[in-house]
SEBA-288254 format. One record per residue (C-alpha): residue number from 1; residue in three letters; x, y negated, z negated. Coordinates in steps of 0.1 Angstrom, whole numbers. Layout:
BEGIN
{k->NUM&r->ALA&x->X&y->Y&z->Z}
...
***
This chain:
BEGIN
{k->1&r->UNK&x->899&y->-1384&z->-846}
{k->2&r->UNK&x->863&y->-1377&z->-843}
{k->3&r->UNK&x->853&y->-1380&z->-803}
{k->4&r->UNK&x->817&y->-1366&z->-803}
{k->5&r->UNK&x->789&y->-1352&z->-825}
{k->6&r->UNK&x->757&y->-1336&z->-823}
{k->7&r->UNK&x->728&y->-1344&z->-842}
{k->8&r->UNK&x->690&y->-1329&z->-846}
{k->9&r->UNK&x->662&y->-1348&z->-857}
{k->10&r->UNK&x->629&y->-1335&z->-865}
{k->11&r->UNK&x->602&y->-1357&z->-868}
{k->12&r->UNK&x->572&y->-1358&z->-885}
{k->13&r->UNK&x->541&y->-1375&z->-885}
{k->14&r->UNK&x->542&y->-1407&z->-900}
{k->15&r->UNK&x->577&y->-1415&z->-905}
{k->16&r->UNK&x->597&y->-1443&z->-902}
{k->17&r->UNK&x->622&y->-1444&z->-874}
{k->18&r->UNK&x->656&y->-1448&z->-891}
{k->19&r->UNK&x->686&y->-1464&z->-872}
{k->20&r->UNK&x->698&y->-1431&z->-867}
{k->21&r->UNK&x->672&y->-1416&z->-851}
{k->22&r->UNK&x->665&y->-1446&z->-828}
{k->23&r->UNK&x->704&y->-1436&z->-817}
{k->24&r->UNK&x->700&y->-1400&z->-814}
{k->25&r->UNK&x->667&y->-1410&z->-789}
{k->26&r->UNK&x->697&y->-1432&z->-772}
{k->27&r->UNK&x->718&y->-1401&z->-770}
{k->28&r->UNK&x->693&y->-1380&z->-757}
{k->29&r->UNK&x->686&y->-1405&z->-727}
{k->30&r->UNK&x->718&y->-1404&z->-715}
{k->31&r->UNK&x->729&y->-1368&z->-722}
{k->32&r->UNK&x->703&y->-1366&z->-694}
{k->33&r->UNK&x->715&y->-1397&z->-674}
{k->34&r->UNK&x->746&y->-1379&z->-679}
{k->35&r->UNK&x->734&y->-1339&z->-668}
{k->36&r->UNK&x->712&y->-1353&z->-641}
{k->37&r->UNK&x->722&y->-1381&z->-628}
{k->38&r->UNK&x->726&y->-1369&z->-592}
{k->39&r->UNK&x->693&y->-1353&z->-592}
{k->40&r->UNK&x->667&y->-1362&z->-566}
{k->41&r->UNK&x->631&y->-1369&z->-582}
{k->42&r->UNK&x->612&y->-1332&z->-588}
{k->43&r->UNK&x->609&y->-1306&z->-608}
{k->44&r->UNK&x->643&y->-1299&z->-627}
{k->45&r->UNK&x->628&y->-1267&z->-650}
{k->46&r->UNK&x->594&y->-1250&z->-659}
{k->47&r->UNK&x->563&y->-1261&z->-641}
{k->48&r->UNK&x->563&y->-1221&z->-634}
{k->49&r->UNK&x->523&y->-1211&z->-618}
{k->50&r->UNK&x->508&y->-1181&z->-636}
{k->51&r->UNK&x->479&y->-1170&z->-655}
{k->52&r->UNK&x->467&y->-1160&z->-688}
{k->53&r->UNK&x->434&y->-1146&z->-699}
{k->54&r->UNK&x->416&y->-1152&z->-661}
{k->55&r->UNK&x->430&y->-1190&z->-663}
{k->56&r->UNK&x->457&y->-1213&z->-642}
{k->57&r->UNK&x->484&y->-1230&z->-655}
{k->58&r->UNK&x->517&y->-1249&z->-647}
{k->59&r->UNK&x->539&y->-1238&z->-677}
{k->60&r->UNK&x->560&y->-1263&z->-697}
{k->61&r->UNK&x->589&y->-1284&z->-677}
{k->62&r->UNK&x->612&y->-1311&z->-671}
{k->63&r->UNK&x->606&y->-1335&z->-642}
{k->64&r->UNK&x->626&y->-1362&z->-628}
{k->65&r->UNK&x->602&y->-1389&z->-615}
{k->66&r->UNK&x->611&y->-1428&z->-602}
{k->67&r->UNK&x->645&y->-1419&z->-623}
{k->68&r->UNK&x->626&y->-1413&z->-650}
{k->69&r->UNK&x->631&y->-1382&z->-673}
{k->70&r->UNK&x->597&y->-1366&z->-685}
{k->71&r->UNK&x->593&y->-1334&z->-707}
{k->72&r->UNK&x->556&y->-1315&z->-702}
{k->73&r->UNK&x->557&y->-1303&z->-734}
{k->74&r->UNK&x->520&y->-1283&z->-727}
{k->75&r->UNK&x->513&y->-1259&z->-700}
{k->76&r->UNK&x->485&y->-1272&z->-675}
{k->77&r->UNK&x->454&y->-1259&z->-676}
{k->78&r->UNK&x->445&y->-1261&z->-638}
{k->79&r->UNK&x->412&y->-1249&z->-645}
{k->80&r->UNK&x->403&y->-1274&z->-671}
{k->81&r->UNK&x->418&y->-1302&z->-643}
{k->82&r->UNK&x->388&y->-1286&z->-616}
{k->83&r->UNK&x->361&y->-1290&z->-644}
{k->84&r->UNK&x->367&y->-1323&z->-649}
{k->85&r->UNK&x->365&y->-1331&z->-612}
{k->86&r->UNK&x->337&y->-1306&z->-605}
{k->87&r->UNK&x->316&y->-1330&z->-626}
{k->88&r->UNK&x->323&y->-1361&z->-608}
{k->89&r->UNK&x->325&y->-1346&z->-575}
{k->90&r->UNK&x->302&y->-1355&z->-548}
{k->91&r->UNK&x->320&y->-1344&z->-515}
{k->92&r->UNK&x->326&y->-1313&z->-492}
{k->93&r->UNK&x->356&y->-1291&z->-489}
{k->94&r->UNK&x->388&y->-1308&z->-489}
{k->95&r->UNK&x->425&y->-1299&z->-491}
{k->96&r->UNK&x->438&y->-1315&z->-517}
{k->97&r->UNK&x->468&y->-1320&z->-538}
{k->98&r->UNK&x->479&y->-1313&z->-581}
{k->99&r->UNK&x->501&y->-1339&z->-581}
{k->100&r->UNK&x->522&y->-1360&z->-617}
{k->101&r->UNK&x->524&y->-1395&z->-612}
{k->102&r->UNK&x->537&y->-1416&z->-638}
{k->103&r->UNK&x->522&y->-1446&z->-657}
{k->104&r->UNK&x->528&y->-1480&z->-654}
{k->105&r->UNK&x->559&y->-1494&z->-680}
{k->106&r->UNK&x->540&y->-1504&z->-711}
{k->107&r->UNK&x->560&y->-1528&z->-740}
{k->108&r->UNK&x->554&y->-1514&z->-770}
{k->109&r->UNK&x->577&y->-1532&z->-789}
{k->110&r->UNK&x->608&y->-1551&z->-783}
{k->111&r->UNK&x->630&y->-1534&z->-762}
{k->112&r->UNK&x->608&y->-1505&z->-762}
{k->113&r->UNK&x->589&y->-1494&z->-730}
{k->114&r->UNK&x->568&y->-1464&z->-725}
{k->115&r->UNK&x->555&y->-1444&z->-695}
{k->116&r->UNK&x->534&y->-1418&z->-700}
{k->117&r->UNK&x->535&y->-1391&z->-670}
{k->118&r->UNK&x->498&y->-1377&z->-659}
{k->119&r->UNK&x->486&y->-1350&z->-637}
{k->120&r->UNK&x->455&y->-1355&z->-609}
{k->121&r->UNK&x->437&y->-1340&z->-584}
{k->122&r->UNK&x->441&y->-1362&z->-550}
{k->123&r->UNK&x->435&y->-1358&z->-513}
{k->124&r->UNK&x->466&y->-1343&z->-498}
{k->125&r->UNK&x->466&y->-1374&z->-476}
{k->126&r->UNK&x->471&y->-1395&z->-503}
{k->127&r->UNK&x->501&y->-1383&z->-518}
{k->128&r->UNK&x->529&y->-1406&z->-514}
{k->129&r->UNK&x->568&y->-1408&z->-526}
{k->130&r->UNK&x->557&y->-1421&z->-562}
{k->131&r->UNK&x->537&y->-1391&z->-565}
{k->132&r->UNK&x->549&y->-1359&z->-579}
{k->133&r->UNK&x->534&y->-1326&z->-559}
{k->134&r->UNK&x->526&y->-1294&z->-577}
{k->135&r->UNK&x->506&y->-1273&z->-551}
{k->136&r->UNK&x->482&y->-1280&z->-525}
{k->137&r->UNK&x->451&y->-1260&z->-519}
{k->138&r->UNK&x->411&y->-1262&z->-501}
{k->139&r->UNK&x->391&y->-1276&z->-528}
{k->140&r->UNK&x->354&y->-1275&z->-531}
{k->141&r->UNK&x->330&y->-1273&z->-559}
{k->142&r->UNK&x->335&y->-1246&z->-583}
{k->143&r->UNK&x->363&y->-1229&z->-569}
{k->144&r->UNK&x->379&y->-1203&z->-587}
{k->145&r->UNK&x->392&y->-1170&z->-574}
{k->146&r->UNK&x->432&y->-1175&z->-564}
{k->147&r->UNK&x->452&y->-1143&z->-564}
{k->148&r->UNK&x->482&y->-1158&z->-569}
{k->149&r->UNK&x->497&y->-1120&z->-573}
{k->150&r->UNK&x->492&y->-1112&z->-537}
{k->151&r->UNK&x->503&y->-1143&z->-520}
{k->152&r->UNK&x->527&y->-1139&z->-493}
{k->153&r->UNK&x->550&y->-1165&z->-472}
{k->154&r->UNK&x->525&y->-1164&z->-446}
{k->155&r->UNK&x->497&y->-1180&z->-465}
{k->156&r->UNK&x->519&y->-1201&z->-480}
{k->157&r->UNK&x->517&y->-1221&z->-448}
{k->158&r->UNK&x->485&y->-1236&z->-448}
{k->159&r->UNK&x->459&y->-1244&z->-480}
{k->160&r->UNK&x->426&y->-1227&z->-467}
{k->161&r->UNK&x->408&y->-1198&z->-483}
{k->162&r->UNK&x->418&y->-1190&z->-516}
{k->163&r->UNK&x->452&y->-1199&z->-516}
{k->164&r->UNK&x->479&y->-1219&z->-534}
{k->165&r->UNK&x->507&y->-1234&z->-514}
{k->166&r->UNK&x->535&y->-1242&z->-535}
{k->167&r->UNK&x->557&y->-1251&z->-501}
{k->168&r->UNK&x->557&y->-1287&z->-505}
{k->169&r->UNK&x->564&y->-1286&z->-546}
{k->170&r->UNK&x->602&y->-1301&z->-547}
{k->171&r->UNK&x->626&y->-1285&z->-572}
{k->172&r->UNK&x->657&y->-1306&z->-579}
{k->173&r->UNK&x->692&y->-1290&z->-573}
{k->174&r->UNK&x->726&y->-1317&z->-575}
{k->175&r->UNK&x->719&y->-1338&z->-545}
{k->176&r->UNK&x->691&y->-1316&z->-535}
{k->177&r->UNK&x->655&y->-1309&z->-526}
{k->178&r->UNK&x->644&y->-1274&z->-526}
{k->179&r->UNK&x->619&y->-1252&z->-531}
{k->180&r->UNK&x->603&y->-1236&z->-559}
{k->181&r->UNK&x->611&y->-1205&z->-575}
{k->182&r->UNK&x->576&y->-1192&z->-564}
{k->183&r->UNK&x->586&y->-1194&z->-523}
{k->184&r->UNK&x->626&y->-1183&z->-531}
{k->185&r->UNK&x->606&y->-1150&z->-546}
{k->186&r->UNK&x->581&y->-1147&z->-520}
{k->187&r->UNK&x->612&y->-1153&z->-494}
{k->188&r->UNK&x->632&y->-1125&z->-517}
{k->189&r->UNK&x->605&y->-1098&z->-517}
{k->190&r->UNK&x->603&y->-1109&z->-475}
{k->191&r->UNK&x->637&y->-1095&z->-472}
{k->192&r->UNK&x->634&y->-1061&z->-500}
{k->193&r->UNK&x->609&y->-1049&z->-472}
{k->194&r->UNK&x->636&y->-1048&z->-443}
{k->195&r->UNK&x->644&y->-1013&z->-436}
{k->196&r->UNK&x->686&y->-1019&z->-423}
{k->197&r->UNK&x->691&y->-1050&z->-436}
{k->198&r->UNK&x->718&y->-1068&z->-420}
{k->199&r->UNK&x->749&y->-1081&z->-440}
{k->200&r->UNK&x->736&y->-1117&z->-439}
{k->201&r->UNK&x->701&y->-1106&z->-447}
{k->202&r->UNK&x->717&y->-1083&z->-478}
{k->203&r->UNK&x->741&y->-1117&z->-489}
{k->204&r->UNK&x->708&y->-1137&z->-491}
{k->205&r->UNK&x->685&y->-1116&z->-509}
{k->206&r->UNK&x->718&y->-1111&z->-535}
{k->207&r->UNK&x->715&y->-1150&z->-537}
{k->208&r->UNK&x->676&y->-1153&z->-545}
{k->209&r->UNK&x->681&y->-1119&z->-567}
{k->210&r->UNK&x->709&y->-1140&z->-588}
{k->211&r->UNK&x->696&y->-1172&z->-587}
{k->212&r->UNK&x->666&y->-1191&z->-600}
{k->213&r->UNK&x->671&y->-1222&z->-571}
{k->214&r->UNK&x->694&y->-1221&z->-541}
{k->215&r->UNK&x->707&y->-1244&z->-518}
{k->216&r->UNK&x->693&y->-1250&z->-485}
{k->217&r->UNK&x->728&y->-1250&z->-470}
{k->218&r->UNK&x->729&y->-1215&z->-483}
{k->219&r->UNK&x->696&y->-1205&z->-461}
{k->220&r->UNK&x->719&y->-1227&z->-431}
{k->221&r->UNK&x->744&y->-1200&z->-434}
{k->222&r->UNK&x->717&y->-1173&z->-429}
{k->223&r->UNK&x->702&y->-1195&z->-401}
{k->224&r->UNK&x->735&y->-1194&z->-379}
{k->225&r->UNK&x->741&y->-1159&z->-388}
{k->226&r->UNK&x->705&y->-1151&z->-370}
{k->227&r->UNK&x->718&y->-1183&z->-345}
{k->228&r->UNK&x->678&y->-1199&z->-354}
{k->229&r->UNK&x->679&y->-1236&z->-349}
{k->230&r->UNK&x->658&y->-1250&z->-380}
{k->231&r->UNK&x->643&y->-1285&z->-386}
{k->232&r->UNK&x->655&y->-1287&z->-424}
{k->233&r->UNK&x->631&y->-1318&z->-425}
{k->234&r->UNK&x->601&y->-1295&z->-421}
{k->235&r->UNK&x->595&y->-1273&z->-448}
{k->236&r->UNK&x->569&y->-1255&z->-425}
{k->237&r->UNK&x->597&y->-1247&z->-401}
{k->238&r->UNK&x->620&y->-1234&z->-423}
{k->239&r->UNK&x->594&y->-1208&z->-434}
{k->240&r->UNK&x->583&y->-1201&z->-398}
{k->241&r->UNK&x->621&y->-1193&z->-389}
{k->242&r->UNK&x->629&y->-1173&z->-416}
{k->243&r->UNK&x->598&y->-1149&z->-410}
{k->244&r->UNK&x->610&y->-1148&z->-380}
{k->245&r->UNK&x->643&y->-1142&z->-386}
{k->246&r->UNK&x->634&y->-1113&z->-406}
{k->247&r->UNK&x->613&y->-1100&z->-380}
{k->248&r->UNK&x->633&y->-1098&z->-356}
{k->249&r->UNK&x->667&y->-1089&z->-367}
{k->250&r->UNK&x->683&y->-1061&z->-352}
{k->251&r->UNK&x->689&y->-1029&z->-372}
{k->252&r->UNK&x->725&y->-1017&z->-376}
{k->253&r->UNK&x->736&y->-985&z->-391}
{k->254&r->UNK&x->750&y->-982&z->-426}
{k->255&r->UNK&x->743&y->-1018&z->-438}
{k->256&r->UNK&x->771&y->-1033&z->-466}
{k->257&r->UNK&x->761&y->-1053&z->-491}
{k->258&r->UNK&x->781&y->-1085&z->-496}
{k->259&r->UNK&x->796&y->-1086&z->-532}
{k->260&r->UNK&x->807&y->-1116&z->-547}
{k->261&r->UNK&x->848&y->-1099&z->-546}
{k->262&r->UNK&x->843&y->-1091&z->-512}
{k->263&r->UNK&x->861&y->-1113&z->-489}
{k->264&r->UNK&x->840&y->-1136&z->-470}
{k->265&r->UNK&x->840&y->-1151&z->-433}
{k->266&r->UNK&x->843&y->-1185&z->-431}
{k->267&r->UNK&x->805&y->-1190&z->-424}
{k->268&r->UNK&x->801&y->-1177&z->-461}
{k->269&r->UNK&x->786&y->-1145&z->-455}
{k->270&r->UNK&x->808&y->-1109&z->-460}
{k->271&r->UNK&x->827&y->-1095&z->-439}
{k->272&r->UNK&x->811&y->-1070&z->-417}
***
């Protein structure tokens, strides 16, 4: 007997929406009810920082918002997003947010709502829970000049100068706000400068190496190997440790690198 299917649609411009599409729509809903249902709000994929041709964007994603699924199907043009407020701006430097917030539900026909998803500029003090965050920087008329190649986790800590800080943009895991991709890099290319890496310090930059998103429990692991008490409720603090757990580490001669075959300790870490 036939237990599942799997349909495409492709629509088009002016078409009628058959029965069957309408239930492929419904399928699509909880396929990700279904994949992410244990998700906190955040970013689930995309919303990736970079540039093209001397311009900002947030590439193309999937965001979980108020339990609400929403698909940024165009890159954001940051720079377009600071024109637009350039014109109407009439204030001084402030540090302010890129933030998604979502509309509110709209009836367009029976037992049809929409919401439509939007991205702002705001005052970072304004950003609340209903309020998606994408960066934070010091805004002020006409800015433009971030070298987003050279950050390092030590700007990353504050928004003044010329810098984006992506520390307080939340990435969904199962069960799970982390960071972005972005700070797991900056945090991996931390650890490729130590000189004798320890075993722990070697296990965690395999992790970031392999991984697009990790777990903060993994970086607990790495925290009790360097025996650094962390506030995991401060994103700040957790960045602040782990520079200075890298820091000062002590060296030790012929460092191994943990393998995933090699048996571990039951902190998680290899066996040294």
């Amino acid at each position: 007997m036939v237990v599942g299917k799997s349909t495409s649609v492709e629509f088009k411009s002016g078409m009628l929406l058959s029965k069957e599409m309408l239930e492929q729509l419904e399928y699509q809903t909880h396929l990700n009810e279904l994949q992410y249902n244990g998700y906190p709000d955040g970013v689930i994929y995309g919303l990736t920082l970079y540039e093209d041709k001397g311009k900002l964007f947030f590439s193309t994603g999937l965001v979980k918002l108020m339990g609400d699924y929403f698909y940024i199907h165009t890159p954001i043009d940051i720079y377009s997003l600071l024109d637009n407020s350039d014109d109407n701006w009439d204030k001084g430097t402030i540090h302010s947010a890129i933030i998604l917030e979502a509309s509110t539900p709209v009836l367009i026909n029976e037992g049809v709502c929409m919401k439509e998803i939007q991205v702002k500029l705001v005052d970072q003090s304004t950003v609340h829970d209903d309020m998606l965050c994408l960066a934070e920087f010091q805004y002020y008329k006409g800015k433009r000049g971030w070298d987003i190649e050279n950050s390092d986790l030590e700007s990353q800590l504050n928004t003044t100068g010329t810098v984006f800080s992506l520390l307080n943009a939340c990435y969904s895991l199962n069960s799970e706000s982390v960071f972005s991709p972005y700070i797991y890099d900056l945090m991996k290319q931390h650890l490729e400068r130590v000189e004798a890496p320890l075993n722990e310090d070697n296990y965690l930059l395999f992790m970031l190496s392999q991984n697009r998103l990790i777990s903060f429990e993994t970086l607990r692991q790495w925290f009790r190997c360097k025996k650094l008490k962390v506030n995991f409720n401060s994103r700040s603090d957790i960045i602040e440790k782990f520079i200075k757990g890298v820091s000062t580490k002590k060296a030790v001669s012929n460092p191994v690198v943990s393998h995933p075959h090699t048996p571990v300790s039951d902190d998680g870490f290899g066996m040294g």
